[in-house]
Steps between C-alpha positions, in 0.01 A plus 500: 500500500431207253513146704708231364368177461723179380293178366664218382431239255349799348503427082100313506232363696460656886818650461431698205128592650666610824695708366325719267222524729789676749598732168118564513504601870815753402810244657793475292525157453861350467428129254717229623468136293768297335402602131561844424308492162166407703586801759528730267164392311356598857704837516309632158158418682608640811674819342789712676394372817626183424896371521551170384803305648580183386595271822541144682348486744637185649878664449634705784693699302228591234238554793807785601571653218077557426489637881815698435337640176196632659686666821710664247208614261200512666630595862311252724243213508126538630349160367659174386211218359730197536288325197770247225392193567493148337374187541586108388248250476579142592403200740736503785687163444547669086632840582820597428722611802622742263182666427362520827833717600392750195166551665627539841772700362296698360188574715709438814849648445380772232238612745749504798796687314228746388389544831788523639669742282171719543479484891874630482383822290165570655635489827786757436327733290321824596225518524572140637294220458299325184233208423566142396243291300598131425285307299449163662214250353163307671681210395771537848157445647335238264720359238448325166614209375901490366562811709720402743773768408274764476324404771782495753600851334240680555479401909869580484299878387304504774757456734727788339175739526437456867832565604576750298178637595655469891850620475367825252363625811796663646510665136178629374542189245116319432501191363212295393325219238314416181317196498446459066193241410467427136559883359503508134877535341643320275574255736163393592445549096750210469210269694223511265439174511430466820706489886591176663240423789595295824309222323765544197230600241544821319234756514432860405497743747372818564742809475494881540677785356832550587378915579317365791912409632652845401186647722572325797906526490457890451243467787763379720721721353336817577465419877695762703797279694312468827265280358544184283342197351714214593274260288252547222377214271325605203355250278206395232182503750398126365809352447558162704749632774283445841460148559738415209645157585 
């Protein structure tokens, strides 16, 4: 039986890598983003393993009707990589109120409603149980400059993985952690002329290929349910992360 693996914020960058490394390792891999046209760009590299649903995932009711969809077509749920995700750079005292509730809307509430919606269908289904994977960032553990929103997001993260990671228990449900440092995507792309350093210069930095993060997420993936990674961090060997700051 073919295992069922949902990653959202799927359309480029880790998403996109995550996923068709999954096709790869035979999952059908449901797409989930807000733009359908970059999904389905994805679902031709991917092939018929791929279904590509265009979703919100800061919505309830979108974040239903894509869980509704896949208990209807694909029957159950063995992996969700809770993985849209967006960030707002700004000093603290110039942020927008209004932008720091998109972030947290989105890599708080879009994680939890994922989650949440997920934990409901593993935990009923037969075989019962599943894996979650959310992405979280070094930077809950040593943050740039003009991150505060993303910051504060991404320890909201770890919080959701460790107890989700407790209450799954009763339910077969694993739940662990991806740690990202400076893989190459288009986002990191974006920074070619350099990242902002404590100091507030900008500097290049070392990165690695994105690959290296579809590895370690099918890593976790593969584990059988009684064992699980509740944090990994995977990052460019010499980039300044220990003892940044």
């Amino acid at each position: 039986m073919d295992k069922i693996a949902l990653v959202t914020g799927a359309g480029s960058g880790i998403g996109r890598a995550v996923a068709l490394a999954l096709v790869r390792a035979e999952y059908r891999v449901v797409l989930a983003g807000r733009r359908q046209e970059r999904l389905d760009r994805v679902a031709v590299e991917g092939g018929e393993r791929c279904l590509a649903i265009a979703a919100d995932v800061t919505q309830p009711e979108s974040v239903a009707a894509l869980f509704e969809r896949i208990k209807r077509e694909c029957g159950r749920l063995d992996l969700l990589f809770n993985n849209a995700g967006v960030a707002a750079g700004a000093p603290i005292d110039k942020l927008p109120v209004e932008r720091f509730r998109a972030v947290l809307d989105t890599n708080v509430t879009g994680v939890f409603l994922c989650t949440q919606a997920a934990f409901a269908l593993m935990k009923d289904q037969q075989p019962r149980g599943g894996r979650i994977i959310n992405n979280g960032s070094i930077s809950a553990m040593s943050p740039r400059p003009y991150s505060i929103a993303y910051t504060a997001s991404k320890h909201a993260v770890s919080g959701i993985t460790k107890t989700t990671a407790l209450e799954g228990r009763a339910y077969d449900i694993a739940c662990g952690q991806i740690d990202i440092g400076n893989a190459m995507t288009e986002m990191l792309a974006a920074m070619s002329g350099g990242a902002l350093q404590p100091d507030m210069s900008l500097k290049p930095e070392p990165s690695f290929d994105v690959g290296h993060v579809a590895d370690a997420v099918l890593y976790m993936a593969r584990l059988p349910l009684d064992a699980n990674v509740l944090s990994m961090t995977v990052m460019a060997t010499k980039m300044p992360f220990v003892g940044r700051g």
